[in-house]
C-alpha positions as CSV (number, residue, x, y, z in Angstrom):
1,X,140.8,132.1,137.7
2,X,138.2,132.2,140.2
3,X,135.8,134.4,138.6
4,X,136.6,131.8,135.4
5,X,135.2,129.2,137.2
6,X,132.3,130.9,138.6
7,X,131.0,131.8,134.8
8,X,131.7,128.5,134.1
9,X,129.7,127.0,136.7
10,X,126.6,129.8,135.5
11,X,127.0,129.0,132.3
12,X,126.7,125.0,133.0
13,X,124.0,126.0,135.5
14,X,121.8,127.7,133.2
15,X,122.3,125.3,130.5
16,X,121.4,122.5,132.6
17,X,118.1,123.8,133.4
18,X,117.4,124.5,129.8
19,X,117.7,121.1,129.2
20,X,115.5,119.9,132.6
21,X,112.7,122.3,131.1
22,X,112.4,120.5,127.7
23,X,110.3,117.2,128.4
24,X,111.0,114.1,127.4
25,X,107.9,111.9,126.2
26,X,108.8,108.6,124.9
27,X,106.7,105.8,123.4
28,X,107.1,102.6,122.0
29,X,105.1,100.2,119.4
30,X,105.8,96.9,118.3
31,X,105.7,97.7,114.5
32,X,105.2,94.2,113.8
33,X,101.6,94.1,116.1
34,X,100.6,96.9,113.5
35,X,101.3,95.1,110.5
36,X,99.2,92.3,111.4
37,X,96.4,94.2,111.7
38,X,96.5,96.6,109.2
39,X,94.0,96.6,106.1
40,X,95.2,95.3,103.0
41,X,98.1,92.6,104.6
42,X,96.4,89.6,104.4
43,X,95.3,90.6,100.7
44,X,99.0,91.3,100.2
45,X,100.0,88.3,101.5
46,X,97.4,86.1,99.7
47,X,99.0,87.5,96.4
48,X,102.2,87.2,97.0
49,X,101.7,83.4,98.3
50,X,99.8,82.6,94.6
51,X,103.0,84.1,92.7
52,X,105.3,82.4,95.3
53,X,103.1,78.9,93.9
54,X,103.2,80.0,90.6
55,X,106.8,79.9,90.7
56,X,107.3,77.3,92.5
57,X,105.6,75.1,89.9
58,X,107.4,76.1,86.8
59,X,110.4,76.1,88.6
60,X,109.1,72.5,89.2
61,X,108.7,71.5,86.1
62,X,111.9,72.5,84.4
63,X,113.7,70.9,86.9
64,X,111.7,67.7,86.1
65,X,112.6,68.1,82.6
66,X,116.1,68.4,83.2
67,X,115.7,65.1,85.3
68,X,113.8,63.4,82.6
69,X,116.9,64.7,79.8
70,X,119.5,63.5,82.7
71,X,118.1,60.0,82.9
72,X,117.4,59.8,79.0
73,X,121.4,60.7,78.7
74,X,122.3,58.0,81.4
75,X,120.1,55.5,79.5
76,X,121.7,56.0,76.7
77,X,125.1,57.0,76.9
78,X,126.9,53.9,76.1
79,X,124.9,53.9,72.3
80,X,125.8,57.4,71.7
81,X,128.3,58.6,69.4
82,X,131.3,61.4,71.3
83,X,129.3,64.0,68.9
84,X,125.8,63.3,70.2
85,X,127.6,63.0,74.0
86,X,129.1,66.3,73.8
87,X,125.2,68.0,72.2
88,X,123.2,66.4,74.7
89,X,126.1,67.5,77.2
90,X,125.5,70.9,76.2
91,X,121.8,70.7,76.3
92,X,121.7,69.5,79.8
93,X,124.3,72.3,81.2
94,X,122.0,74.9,78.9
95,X,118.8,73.9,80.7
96,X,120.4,73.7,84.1
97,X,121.8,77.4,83.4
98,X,118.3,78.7,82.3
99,X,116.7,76.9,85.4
100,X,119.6,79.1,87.8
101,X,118.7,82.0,85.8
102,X,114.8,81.3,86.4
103,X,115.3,80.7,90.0
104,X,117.5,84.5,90.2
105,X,115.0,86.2,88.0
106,X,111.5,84.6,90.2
107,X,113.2,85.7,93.4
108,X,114.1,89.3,92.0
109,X,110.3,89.4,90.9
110,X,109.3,88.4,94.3
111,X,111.3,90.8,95.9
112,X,110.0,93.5,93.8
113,X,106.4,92.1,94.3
114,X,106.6,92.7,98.2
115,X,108.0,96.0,98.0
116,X,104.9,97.0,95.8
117,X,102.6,95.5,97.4
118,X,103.7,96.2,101.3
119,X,105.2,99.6,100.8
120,X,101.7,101.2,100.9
121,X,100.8,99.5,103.9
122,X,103.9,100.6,105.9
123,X,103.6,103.9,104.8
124,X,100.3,104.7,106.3
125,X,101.0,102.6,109.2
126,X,104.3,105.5,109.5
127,X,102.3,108.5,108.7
128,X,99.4,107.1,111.8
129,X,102.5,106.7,114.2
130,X,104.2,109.9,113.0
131,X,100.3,111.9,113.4
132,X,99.6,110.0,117.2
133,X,103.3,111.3,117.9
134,X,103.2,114.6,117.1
135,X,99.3,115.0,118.1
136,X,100.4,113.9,121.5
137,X,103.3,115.2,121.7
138,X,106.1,112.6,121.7
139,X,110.0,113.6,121.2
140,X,110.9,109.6,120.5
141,X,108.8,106.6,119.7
142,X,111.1,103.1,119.6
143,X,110.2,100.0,117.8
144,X,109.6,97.1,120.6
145,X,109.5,94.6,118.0
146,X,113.5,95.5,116.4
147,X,114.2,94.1,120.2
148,X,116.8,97.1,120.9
149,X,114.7,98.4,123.7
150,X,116.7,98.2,127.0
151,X,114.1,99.6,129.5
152,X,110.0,100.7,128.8
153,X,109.0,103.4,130.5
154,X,107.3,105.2,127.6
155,X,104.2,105.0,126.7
156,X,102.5,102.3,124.4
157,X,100.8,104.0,121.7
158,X,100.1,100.9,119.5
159,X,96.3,101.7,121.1
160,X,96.5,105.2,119.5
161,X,98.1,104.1,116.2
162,X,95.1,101.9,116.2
163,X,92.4,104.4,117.0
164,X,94.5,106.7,113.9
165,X,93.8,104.5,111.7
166,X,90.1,103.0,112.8
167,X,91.3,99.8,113.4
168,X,89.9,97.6,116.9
């Protein structure tokens, strides 16, 4: 039992001191820092912004036209025959159902827009932190700017992720 214990406490030991030998180096960068300053955002941004507006207006203007048949039906309601009712009934439930299928579709399109046109952008902005990491010898970098960080002791390597990628 005693010897047991004793290769035990050699084995923990030995592993221990494996471990202590393997350094640690951690580094953090606020992710979003780097987006704001890498090439192409604003550019992305600007485009996405015009086919945001450009959406925005037709949207606009179908929903004014469904106003505009609304108030036309209210107006005349009391002159219209049950079978004229029940068509111009149907045509304002058809136009508010295309204008709800508009709004789905435009955000889908946006959606699919900003992964296009950002995807590019993160991925070199990965690649430059993955490249300053291994080039320096890192074992972890954390994201400041997910807010998960508990304590900072690491290094900051948002200066290096600039430098990577020629940015001031």
């Amino acid at each position: 039992m005693k010897k047991t214990f004793i290769v035990i406490a050699m084995a923990l030991l030995s592993l221990g001191t494996a471990f202590a030998q393997k350094s640690v180096k951690l580094g953090h960068i606020d992710s979003n820092e780097l987006l704001k300053i890498m090439p192409g955002r604003d550019s992305a941004q600007a485009q996405l912004q015009r086919e945001m507006t450009e959406l925005e207006d037709q949207l606009k203007e179908m929903q004014m036209e469904l106003q505009n048949l609304y108030n036309d039906y209210m107006a005349k309601e009391s002159q219209m025959s049950d079978l004229i009712k029940k068509t111009k009934q149907s045509e304002l439930q058809d136009k508010g159902a295309r204008i709800e299928e508009f709004q789905k579709n435009a955000q889908l399109r946006l959606q699919e827009s900003e992964k296009a046109l950002l995807t590019p952008i993160i991925d070199r902005a990965k690649d430059a932190i993955r490249k300053v990491a291994k080039d320096n010898g890192y074992t972890y970098i954390f994201d400041s700017a997910v807010g998960v960080t508990l304590y900072e002791s690491g290094d900051d390597i948002l200066p290096l992720v600039k430098k990577e990628l020629g940015l001031n």
